[in-house]
Backbone as CSV, one residue per row, in Angstrom:
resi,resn,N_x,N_y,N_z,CA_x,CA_y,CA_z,C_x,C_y,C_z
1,UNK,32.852,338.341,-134.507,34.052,337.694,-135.053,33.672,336.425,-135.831
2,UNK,32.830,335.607,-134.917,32.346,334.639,-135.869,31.720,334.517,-137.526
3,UNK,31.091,336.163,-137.088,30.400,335.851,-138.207,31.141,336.750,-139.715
4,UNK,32.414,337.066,-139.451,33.099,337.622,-140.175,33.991,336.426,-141.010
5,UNK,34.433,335.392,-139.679,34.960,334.262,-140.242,34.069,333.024,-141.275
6,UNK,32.470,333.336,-140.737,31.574,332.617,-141.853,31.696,333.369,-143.144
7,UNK,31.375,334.663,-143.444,31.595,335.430,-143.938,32.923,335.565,-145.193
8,UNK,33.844,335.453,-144.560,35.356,335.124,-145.536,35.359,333.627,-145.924
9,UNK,34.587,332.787,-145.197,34.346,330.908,-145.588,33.630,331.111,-147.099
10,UNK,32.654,331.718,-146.851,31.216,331.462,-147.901,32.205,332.510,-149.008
11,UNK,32.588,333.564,-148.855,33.356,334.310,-150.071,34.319,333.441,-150.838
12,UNK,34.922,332.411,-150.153,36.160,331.922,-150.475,35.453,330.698,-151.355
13,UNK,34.541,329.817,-150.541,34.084,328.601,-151.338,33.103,329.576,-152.314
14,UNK,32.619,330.351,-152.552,31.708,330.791,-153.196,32.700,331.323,-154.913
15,UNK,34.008,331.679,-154.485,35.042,332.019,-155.508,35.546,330.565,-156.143
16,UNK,36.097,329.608,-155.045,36.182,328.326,-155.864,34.705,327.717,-156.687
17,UNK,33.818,327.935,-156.336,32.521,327.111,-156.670,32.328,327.986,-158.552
18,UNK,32.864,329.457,-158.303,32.861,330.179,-159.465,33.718,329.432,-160.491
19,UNK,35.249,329.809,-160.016,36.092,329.153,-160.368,35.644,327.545,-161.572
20,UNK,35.586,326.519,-160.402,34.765,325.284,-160.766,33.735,325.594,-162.514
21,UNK,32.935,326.279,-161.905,32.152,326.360,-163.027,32.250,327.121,-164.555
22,UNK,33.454,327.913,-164.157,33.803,328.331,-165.369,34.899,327.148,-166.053
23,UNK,35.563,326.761,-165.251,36.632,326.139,-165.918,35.814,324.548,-166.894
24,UNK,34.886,324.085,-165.714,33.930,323.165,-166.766,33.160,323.787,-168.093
25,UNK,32.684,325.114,-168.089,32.036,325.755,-169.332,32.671,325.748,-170.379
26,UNK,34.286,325.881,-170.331,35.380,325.720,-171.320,35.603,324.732,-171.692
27,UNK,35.249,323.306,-171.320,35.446,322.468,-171.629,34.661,321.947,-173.084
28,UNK,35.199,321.220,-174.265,34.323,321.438,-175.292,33.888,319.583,-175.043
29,UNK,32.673,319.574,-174.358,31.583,318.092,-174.290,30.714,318.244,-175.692
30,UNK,30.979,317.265,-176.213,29.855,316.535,-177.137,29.697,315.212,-176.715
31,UNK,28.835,314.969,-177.722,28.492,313.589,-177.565,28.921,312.665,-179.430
32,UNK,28.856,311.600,-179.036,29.932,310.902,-179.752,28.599,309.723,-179.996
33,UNK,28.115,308.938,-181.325,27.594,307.769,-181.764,28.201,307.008,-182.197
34,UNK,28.252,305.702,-182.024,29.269,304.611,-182.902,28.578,303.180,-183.141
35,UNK,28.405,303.168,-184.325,27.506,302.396,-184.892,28.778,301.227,-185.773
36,UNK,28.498,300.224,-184.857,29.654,299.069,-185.266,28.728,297.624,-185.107
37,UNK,29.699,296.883,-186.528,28.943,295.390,-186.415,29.643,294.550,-185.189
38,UNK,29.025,293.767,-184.515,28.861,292.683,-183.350,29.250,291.406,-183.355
39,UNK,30.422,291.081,-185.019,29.971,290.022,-185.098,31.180,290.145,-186.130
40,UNK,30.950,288.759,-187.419,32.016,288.606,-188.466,33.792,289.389,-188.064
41,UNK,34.214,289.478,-189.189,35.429,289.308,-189.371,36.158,290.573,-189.241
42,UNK,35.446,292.052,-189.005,35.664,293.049,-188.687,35.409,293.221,-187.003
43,UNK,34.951,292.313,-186.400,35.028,292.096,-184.775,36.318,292.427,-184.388
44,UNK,37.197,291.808,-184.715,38.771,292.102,-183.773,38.997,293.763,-183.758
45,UNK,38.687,294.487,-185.401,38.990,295.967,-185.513,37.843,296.255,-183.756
46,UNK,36.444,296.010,-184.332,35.970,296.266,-183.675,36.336,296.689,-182.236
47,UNK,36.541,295.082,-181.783,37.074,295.482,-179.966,38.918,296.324,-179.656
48,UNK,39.231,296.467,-180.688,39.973,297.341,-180.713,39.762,298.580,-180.728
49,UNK,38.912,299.359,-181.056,38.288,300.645,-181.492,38.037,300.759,-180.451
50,UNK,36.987,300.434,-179.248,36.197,300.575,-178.262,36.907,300.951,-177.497
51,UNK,37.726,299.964,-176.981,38.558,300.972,-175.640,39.258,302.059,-175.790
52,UNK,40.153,301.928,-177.189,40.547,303.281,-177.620,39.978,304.495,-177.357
53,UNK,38.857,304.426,-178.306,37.753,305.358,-178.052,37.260,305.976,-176.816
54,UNK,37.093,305.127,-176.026,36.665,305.144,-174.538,37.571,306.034,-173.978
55,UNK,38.624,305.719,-173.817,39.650,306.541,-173.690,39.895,307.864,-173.889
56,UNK,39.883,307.392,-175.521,39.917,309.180,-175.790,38.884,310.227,-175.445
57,UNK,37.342,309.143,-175.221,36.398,310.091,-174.766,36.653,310.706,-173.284
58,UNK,37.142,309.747,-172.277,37.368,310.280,-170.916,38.254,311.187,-170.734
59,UNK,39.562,311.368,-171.807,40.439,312.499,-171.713,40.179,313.435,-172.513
60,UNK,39.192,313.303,-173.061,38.655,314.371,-173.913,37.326,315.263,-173.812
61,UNK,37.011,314.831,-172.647,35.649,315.019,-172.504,34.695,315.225,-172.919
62,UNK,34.099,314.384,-173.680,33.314,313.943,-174.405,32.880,312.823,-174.096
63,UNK,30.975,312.241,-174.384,30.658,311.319,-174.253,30.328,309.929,-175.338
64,UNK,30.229,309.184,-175.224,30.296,308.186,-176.473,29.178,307.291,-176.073
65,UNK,28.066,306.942,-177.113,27.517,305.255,-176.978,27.064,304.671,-178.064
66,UNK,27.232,303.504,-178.421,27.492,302.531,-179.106,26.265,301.758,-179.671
67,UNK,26.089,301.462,-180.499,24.766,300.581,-181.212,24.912,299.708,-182.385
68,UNK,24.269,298.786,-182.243,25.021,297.403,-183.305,24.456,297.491,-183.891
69,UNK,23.413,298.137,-184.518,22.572,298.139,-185.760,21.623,298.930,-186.285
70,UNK,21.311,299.580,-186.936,20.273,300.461,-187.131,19.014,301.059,-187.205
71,UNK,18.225,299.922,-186.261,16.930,299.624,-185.948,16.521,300.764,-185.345
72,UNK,17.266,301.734,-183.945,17.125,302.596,-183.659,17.293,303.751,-183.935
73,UNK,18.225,304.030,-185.194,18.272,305.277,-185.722,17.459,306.359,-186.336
74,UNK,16.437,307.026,-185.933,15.967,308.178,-186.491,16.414,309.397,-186.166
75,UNK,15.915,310.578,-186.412,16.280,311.838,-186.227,16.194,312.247,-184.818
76,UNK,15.247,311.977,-184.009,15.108,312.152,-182.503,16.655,311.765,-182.062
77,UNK,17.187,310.622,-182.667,17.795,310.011,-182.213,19.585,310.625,-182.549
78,UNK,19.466,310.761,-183.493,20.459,311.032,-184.599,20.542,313.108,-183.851
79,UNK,19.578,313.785,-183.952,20.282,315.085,-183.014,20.392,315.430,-181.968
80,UNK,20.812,314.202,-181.212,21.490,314.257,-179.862,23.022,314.154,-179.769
81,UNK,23.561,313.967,-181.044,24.901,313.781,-181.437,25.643,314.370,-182.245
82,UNK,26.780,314.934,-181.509,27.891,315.791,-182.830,28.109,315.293,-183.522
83,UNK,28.564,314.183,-183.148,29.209,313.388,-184.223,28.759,311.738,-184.326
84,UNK,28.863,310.986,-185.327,28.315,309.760,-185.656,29.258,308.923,-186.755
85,UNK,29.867,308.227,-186.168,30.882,307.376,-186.483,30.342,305.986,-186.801
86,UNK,30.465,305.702,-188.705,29.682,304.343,-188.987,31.300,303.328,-188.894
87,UNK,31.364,302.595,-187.932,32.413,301.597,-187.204,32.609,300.678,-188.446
88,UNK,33.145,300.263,-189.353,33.135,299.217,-190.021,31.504,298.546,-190.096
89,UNK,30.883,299.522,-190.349,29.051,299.093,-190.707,28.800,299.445,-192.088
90,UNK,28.535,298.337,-192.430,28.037,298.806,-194.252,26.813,299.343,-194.525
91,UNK,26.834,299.854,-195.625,25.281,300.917,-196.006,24.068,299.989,-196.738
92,UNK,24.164,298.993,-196.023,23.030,298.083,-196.255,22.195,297.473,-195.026
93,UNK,21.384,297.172,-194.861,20.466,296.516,-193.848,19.902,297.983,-193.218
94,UNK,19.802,298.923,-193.799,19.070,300.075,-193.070,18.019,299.801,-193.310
95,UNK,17.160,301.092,-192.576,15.813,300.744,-192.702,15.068,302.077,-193.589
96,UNK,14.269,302.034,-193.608,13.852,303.363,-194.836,13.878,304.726,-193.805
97,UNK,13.430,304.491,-192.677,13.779,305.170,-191.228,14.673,305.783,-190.939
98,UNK,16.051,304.782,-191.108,17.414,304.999,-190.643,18.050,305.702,-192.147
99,UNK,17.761,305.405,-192.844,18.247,305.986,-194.311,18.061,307.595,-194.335
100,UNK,16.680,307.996,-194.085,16.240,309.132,-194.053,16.525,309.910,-193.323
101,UNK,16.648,309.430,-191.862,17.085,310.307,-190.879,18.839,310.702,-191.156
102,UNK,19.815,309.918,-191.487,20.645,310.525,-191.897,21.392,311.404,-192.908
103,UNK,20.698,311.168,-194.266,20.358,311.958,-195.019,20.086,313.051,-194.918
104,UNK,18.955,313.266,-193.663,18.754,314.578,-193.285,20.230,315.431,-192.185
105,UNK,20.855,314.833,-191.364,21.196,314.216,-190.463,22.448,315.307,-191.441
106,UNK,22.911,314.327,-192.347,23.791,315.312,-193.432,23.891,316.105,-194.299
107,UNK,22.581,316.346,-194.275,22.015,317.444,-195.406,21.882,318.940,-194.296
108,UNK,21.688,318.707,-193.309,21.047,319.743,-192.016,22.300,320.689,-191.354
109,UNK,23.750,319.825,-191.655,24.715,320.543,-190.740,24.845,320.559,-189.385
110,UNK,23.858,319.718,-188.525,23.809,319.972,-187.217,24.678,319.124,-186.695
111,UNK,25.473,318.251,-187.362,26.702,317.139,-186.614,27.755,316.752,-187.717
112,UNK,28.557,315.750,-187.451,29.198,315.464,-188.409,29.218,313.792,-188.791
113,UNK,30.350,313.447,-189.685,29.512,311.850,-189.508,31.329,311.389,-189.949
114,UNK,31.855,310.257,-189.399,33.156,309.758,-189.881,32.478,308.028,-190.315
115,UNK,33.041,307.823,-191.298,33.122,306.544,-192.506,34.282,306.065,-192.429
116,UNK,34.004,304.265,-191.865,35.588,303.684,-191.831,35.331,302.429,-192.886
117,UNK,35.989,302.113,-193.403,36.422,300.895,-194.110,35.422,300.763,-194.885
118,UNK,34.257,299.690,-193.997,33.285,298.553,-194.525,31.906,300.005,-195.183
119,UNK,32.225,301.125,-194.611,31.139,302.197,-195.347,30.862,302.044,-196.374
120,UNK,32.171,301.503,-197.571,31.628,301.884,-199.063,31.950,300.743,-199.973
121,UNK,31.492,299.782,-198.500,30.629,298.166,-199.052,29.386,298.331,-200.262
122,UNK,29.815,299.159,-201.236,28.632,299.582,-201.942,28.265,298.497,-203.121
123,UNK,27.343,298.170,-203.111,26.312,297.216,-204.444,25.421,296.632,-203.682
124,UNK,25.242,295.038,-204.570,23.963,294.472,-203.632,24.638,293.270,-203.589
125,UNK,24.284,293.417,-201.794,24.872,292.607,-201.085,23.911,292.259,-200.181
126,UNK,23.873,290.366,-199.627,22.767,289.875,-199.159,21.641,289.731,-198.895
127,UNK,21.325,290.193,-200.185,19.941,290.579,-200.964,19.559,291.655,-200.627
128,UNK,19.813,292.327,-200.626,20.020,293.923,-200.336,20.696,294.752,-201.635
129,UNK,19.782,295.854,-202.170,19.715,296.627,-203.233,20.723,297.836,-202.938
130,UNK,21.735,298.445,-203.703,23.102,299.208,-203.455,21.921,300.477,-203.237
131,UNK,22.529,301.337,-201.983,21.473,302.804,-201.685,22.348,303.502,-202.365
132,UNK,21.558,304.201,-203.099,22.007,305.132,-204.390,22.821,306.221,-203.357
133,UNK,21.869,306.808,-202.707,21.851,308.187,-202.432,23.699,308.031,-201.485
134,UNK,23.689,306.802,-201.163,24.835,306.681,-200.325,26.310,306.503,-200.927
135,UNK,25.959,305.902,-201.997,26.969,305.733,-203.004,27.189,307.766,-203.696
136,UNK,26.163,308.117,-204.066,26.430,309.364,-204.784,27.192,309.954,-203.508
137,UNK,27.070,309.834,-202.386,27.576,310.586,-201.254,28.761,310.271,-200.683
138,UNK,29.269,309.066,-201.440,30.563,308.637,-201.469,31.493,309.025,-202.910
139,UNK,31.053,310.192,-203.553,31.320,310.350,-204.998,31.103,309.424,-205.956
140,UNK,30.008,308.616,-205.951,29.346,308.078,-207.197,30.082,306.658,-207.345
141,UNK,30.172,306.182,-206.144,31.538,304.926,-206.297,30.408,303.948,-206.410
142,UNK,30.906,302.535,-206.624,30.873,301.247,-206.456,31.483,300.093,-206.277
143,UNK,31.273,299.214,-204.960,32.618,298.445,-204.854,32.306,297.606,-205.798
144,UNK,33.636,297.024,-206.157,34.791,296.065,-207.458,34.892,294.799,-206.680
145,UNK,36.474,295.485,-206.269,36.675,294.022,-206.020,37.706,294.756,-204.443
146,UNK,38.585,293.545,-204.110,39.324,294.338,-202.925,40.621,292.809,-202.534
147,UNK,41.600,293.189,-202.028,42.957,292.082,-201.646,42.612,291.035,-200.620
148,UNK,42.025,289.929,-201.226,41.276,289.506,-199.714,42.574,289.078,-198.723
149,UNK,43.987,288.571,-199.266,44.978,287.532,-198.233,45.883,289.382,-198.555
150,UNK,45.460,290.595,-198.266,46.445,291.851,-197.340,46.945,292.067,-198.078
151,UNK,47.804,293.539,-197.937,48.861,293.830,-198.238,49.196,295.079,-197.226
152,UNK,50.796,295.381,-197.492,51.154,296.335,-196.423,51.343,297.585,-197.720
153,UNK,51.056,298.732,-197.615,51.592,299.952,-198.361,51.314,301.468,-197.923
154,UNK,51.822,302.113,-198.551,52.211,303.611,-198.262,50.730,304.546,-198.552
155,UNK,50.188,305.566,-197.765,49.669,305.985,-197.848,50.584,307.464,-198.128
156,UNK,49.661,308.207,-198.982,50.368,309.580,-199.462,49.382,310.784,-199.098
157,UNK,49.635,311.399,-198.576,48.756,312.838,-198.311,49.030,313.586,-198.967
158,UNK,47.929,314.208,-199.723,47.202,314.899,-200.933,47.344,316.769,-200.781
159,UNK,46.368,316.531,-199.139,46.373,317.833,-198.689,46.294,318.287,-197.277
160,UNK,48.012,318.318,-197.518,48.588,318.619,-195.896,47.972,319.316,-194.738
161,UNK,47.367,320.665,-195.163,46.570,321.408,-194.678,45.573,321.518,-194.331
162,UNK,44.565,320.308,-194.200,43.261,319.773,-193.646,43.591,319.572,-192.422
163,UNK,42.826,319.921,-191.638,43.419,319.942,-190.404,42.871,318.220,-189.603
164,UNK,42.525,317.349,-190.746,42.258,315.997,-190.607,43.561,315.388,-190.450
165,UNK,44.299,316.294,-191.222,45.930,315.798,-191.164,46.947,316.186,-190.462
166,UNK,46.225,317.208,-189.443,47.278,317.648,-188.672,48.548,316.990,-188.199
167,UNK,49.460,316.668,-188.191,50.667,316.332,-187.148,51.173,314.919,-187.507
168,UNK,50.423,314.401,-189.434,50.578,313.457,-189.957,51.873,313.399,-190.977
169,UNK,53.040,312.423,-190.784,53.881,313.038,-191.768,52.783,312.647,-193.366
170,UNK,53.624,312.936,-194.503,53.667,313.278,-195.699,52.989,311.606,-196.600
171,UNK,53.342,311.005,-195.775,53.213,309.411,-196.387,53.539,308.386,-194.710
172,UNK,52.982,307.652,-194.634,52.839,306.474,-193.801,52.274,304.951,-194.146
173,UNK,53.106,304.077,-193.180,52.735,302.865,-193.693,51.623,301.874,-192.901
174,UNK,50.870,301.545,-193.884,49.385,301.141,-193.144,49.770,299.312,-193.881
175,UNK,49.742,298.635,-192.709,49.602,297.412,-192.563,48.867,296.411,-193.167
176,UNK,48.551,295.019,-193.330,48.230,294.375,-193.622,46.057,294.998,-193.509
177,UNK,46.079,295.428,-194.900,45.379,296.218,-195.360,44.214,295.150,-196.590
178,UNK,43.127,295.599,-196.539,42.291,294.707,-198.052,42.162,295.580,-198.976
179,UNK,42.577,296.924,-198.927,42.533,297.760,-199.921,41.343,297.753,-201.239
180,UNK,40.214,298.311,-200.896,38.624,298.062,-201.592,39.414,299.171,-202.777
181,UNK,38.823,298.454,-203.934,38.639,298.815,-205.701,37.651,299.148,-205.669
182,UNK,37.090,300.428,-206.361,35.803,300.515,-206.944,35.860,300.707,-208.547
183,UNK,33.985,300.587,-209.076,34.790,300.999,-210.373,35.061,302.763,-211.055
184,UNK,35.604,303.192,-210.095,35.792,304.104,-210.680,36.685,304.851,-209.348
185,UNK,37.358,306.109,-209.351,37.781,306.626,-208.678,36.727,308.027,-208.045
186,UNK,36.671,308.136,-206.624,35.716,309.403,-206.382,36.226,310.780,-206.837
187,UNK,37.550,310.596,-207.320,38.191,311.929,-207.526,37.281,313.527,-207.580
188,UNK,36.412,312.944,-208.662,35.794,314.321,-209.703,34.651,314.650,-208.865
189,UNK,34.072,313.481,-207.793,32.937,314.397,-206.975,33.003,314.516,-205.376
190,UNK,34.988,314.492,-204.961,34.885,314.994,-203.605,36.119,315.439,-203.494
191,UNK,36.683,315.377,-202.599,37.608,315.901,-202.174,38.990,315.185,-201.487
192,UNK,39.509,314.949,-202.139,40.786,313.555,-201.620,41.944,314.523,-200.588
193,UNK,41.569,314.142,-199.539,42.747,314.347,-198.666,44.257,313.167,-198.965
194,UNK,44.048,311.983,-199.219,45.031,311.202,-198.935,44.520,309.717,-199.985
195,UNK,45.754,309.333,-200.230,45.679,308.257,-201.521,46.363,307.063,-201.320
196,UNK,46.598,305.932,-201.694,46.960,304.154,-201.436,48.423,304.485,-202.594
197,UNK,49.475,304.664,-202.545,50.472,304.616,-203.488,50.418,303.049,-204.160
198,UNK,49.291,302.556,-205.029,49.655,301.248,-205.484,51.086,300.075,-205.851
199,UNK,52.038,301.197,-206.347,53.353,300.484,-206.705,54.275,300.052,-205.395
200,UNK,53.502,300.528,-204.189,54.198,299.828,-203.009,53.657,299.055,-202.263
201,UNK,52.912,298.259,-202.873,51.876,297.084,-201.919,53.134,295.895,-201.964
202,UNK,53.201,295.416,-200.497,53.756,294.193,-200.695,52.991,293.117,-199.422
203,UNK,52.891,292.082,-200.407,52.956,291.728,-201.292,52.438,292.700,-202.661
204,UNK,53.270,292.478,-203.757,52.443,293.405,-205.042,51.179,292.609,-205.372
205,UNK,50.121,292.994,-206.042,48.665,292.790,-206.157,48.477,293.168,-207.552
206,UNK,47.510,292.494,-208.183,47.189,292.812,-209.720,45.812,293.546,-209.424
207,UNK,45.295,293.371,-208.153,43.927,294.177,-207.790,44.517,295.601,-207.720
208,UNK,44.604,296.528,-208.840,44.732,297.990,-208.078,43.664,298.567,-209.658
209,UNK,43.325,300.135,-208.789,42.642,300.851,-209.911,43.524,302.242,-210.113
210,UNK,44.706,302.243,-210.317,45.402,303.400,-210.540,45.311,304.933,-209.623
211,UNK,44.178,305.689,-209.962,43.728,306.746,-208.960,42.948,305.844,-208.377
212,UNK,43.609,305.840,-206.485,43.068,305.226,-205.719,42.985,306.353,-204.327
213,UNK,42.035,307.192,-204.150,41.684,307.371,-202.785,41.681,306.947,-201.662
214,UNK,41.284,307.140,-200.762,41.312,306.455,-199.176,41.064,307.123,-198.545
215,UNK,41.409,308.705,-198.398,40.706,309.366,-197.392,40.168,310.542,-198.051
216,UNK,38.836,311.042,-198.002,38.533,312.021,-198.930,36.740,312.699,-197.849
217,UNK,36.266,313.828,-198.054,35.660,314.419,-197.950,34.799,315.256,-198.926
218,UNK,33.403,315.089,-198.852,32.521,315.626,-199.518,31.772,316.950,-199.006
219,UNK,32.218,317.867,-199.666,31.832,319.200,-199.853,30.506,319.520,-199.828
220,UNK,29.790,319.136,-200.870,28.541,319.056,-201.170,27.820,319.218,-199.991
221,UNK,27.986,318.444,-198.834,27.269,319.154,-197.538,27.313,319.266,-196.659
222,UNK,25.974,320.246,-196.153,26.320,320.828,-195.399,26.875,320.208,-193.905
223,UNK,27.064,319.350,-192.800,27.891,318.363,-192.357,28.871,317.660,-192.417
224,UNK,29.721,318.359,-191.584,31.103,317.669,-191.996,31.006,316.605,-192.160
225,UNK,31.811,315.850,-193.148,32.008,314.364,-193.330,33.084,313.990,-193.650
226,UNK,33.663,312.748,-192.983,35.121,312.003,-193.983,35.499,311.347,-193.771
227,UNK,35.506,310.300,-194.912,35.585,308.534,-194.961,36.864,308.601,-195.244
228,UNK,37.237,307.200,-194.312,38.977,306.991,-194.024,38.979,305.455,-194.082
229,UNK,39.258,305.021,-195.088,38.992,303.483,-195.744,39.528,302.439,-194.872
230,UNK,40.856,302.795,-194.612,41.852,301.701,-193.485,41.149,301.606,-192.375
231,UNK,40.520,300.572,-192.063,39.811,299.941,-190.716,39.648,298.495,-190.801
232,UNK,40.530,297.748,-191.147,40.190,296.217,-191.388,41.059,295.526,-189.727
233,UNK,42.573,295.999,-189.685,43.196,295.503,-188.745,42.977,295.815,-187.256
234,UNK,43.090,295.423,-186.234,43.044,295.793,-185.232,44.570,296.486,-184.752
235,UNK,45.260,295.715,-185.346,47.111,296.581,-185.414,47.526,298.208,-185.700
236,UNK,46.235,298.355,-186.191,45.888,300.067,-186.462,45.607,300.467,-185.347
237,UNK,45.543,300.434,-184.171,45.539,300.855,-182.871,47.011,301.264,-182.440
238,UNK,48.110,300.728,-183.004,49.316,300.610,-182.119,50.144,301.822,-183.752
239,UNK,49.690,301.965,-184.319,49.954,302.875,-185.777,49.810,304.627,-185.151
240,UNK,50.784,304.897,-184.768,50.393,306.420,-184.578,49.909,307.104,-185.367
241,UNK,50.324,307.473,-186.950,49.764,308.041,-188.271,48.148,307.857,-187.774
242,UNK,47.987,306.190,-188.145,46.559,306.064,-187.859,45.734,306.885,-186.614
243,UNK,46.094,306.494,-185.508,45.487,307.341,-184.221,45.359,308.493,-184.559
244,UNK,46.544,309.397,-184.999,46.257,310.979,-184.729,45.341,311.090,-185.827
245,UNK,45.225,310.417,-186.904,43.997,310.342,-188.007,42.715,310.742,-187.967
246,UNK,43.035,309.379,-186.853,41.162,309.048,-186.268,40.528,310.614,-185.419
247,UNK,41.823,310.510,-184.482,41.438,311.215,-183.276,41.129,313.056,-183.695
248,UNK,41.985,313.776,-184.901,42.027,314.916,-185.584,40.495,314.361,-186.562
249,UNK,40.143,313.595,-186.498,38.817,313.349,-187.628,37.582,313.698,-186.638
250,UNK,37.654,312.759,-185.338,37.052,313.025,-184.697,36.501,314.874,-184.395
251,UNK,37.515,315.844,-183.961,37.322,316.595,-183.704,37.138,317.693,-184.310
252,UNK,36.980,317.138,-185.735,37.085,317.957,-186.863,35.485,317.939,-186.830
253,UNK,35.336,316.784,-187.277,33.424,316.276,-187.335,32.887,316.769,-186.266
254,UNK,33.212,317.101,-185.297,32.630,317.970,-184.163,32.994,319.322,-184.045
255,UNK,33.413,320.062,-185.037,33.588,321.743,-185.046,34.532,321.876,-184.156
256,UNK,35.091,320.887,-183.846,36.196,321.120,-182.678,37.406,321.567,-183.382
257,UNK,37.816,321.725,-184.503,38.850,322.390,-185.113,39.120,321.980,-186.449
């Protein structure tokens, strides 16, 4: 008798223990990089992002870790991660190391990479020479100029059906914003999901370049990619449009849908 009752024990935990392990196999875990500056005037976005993030990684299951600078970035390093999120970090102070490995990184398809704001800080800046290859990979841009005292205006979606945009209405309003000029528009070498409606900045601004992008994706390769310009405020945390943005970008850059 006893050993009938061990018997139906070990069947039973042996079905939950099954159970258990399938239901974790379904679960879709990646891992998550976030490469953010430590410091200046994009700090507040900064510590805003983090817990967010954190968050969404624990209900999402997924893991996340964080690095202030690019000293450590090579390829060893760089394909341990689905995805790689440059935090309000500009494409300068790399190292010939860190340059290469992502390049490859996005040339390879093996992850994806999301671009916020300060990404397409492009020229030469603090004695630091504009990286070509990064600019062509932003559609051939160069930053201009940009609103340094804000403005609040309408963002317009281009193309509803990216699933970057899932569950986004049609147009939303993004807050006290610096809205970066380049000289030229990326139009002709990527792919514009979503655009800055200039005639509704208020305050109005004489800084605008007519075709103005903001959220757009490059085809060209093979790794998902897609830079989403609005990242200056930390008030973009409490912006739903924004969140489901981030969070549908996220999981996009990770083959997650």
């Amino acid at each position: 008798m006893k050993n009938s009752i061990a018997a139906i024990v070990l069947l039973i935990m042996s079905f939950f223990l099954h159970e258990n392990c399938v239901g974790q196999a379904k679960k879709s875990k990646f891992k998550v990089l976030v490469l953010y500056e430590n410091g200046g005037h994009h700090l507040p976005f900064t510590l805003a992002a983090k817990p967010w993030l954190n968050k969404l990684a624990i209900d999402s299951s997924f893991t996340i870790d964080y690095i202030e600078n690019t000293q450590t970035i090579n390829e060893a390093l760089l394909k341990q991660y689905k995805v790689f999120i440059q935090l309000d970090y500009p494409p300068y102070t790399w190292s010939e190391e860190s340059m290469k490995a992502f390049q490859k990184y996005m040339n390879d398809g093996k992850g994806g990479w999301i671009g916020l704001h300060h990404a397409t800080l492009l020229g030469e800046f603090d004695g630091y020479p504009m990286w070509q290859w990064f600019s062509d990979f932003m559609g051939g841009i160069k930053f201009v100029n940009y609103i340094p005292d804000f403005a609040d205006a309408k963002v317009k979606i281009e193309d509803k059906s990216h699933p970057v945009l899932k569950g986004i209405p049609s147009d939303f309003l993004i807050q006290k914003e610096e809205w970066y000029i380049y000289d030229k528009s990326p139009r002709a070498n990527v792919h514009v999901l979503a655009s800055v409606d200039e005639s509704t900045y208020v305050p109005d601004s004489k800084i605008k370049m007519g075709d103005h992008p903001v959220i757009w994706i490059n085809d060209h390769f093979a790794s998902r990619n897609v830079y989403i310009f609005m990242g200056h405020s930390p008030e973009l945390f409490n912006n739903e449009a924004y969140t489901t943005l981030l969070k549908n970008a996220i999981f996009w850059a990770a083959g997650k849908n």
